[in-house]
Kinemage of the C-alpha trace (Angstrom):
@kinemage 1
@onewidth
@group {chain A} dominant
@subgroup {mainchain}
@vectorlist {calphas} color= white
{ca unk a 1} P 0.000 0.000 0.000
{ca unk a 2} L 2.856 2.597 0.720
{ca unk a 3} L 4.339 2.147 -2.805
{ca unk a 4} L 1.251 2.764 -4.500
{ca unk a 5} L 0.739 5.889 -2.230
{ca unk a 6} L 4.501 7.273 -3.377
{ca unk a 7} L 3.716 5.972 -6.853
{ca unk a 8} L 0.550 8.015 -6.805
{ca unk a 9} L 2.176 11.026 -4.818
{ca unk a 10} L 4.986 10.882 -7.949
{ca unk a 11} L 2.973 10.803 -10.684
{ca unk a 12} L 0.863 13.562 -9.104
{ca unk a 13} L 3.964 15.794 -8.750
{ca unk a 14} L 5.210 15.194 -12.230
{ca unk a 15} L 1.505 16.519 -13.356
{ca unk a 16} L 1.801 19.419 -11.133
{ca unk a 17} L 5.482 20.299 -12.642
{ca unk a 18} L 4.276 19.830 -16.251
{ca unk a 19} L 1.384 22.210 -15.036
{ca unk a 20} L 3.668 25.049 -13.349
{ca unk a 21} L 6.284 24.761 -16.591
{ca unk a 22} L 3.144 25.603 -18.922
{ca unk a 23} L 0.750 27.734 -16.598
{ca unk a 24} L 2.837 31.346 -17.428
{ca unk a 25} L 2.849 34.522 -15.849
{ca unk a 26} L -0.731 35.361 -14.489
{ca unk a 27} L -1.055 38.677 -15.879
{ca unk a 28} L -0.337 37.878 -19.363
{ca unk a 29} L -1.362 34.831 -22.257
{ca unk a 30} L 1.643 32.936 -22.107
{ca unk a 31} L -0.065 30.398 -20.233
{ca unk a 32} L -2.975 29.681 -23.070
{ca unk a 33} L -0.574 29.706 -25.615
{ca unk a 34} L 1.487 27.170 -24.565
{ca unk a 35} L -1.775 25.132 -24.355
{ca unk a 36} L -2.617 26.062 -27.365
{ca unk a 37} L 0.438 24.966 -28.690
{ca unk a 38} L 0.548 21.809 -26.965
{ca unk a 39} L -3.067 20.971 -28.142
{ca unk a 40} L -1.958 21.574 -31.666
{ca unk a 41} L 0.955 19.187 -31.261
{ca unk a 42} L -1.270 16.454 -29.267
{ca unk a 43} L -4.202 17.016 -32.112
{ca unk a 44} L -1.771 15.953 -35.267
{ca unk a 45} L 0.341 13.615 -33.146
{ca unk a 46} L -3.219 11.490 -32.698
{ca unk a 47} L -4.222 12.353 -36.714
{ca unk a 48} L -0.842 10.760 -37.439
{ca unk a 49} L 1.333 13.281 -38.197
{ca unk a 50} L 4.385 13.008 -36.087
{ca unk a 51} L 6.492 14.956 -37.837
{ca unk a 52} L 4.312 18.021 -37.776
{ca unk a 53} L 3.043 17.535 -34.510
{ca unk a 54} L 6.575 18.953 -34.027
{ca unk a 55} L 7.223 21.329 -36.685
{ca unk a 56} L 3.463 23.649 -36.920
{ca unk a 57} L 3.622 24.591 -33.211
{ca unk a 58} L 7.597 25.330 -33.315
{ca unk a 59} L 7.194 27.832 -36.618
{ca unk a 60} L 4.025 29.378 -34.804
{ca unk a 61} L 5.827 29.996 -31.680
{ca unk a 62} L 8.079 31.408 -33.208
{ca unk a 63} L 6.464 33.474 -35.661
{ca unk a 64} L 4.310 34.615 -32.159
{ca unk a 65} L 7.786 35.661 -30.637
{ca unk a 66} L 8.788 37.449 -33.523
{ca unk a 67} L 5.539 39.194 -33.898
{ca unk a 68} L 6.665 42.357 -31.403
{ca unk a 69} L 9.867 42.931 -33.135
{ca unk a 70} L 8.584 42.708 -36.235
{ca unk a 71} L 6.414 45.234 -35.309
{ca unk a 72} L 8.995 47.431 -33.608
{ca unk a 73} L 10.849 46.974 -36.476
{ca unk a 74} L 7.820 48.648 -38.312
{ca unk a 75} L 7.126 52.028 -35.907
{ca unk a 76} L 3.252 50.454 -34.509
């Protein structure tokens, strides 16, 4: 009974970990869209596309990082 009680306390610290490493700032949308971005890569990992499970939510978070330089780089 006690290793399934610190198998069960272990699994539920590695799910609140993966939740505190996505969750973001409070005060700003980091936090849905890493969700986002993980839903994207869960959705075409299931529809059986490994490969762009890994390469659509890279180029969009990037492209989303880029997007206030870019517009820096423009004067908005």
């Amino acid at each position: 009974m006690n290793r399934l009680r610190s198998v069960g306390r272990a699994i539920g610290a590695a799910i609140v970990a993966v939740f505190d490493a996505v969750r973001g700032d409070p005060d700003s949308s980091e936090g849905a869209v890493n969700l986002g971005l993980i839903g994207l890569a869960a959705g075409l990992f299931i529809a059986g596309e490994p490969a762009l499970a890994l390469i659509v939510p890279s180029s969009l978070l990037v492209t989303l990082g880029s997007l206030p330089a870019i517009a820096k780089v423009l004067g908005h």
